[in-house]
C-alpha positions as CSV (number, residue, x, y, z in Angstrom):
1,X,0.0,0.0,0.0
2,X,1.2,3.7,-0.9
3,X,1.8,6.3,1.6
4,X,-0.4,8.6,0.1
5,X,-3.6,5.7,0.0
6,X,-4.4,7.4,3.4
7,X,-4.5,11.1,2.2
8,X,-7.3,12.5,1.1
9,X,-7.2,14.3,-1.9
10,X,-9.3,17.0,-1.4
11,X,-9.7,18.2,-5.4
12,X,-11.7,14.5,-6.0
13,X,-13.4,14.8,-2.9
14,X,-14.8,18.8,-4.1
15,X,-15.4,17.2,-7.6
16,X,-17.5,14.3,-6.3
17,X,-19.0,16.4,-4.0
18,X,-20.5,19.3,-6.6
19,X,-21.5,16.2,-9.1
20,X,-23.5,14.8,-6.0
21,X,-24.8,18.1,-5.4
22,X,-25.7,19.4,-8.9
23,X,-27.1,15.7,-9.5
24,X,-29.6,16.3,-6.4
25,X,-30.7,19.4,-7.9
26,X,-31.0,18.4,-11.3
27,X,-33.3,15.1,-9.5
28,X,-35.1,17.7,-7.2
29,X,-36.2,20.0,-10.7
30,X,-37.2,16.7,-12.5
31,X,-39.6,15.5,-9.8
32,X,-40.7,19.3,-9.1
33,X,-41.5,19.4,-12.9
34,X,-43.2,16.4,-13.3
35,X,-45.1,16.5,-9.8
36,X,-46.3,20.1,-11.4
37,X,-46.9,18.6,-15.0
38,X,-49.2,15.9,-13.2
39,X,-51.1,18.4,-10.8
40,X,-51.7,20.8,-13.8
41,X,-53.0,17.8,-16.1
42,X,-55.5,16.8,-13.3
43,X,-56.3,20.4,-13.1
44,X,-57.5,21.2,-16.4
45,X,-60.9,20.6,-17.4
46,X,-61.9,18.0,-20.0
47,X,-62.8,18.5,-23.6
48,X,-65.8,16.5,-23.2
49,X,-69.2,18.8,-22.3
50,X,-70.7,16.2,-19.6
51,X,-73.5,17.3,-17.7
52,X,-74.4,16.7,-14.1
């Protein structure tokens, strides 16, 4: 094992870091968008002219 297998290296652990963090945002606006594309489907009325 290499002496350095024990150091952090700090530059891989920012990268990984801001790819986890851009990749929760990027999840985050997916389910936001679809969650809104679902309400807003349910909210519109229907085409059909039914009667009550």
């Amino acid at each position: 094992m290499h002496t350095s297998a024990s150091v952090i290296d700090f530059a891989l652990h920012r990268k990984r870091r801001q790819a986890r963090a851009a990749a929760e945002l990027m999840w985050a606006m997916y389910a936001a968008r679809a969650g809104l594309a679902v309400f807003t489907a349910q909210a519109t009325p229907s085409s059909d002219t039914r009667r009550a």
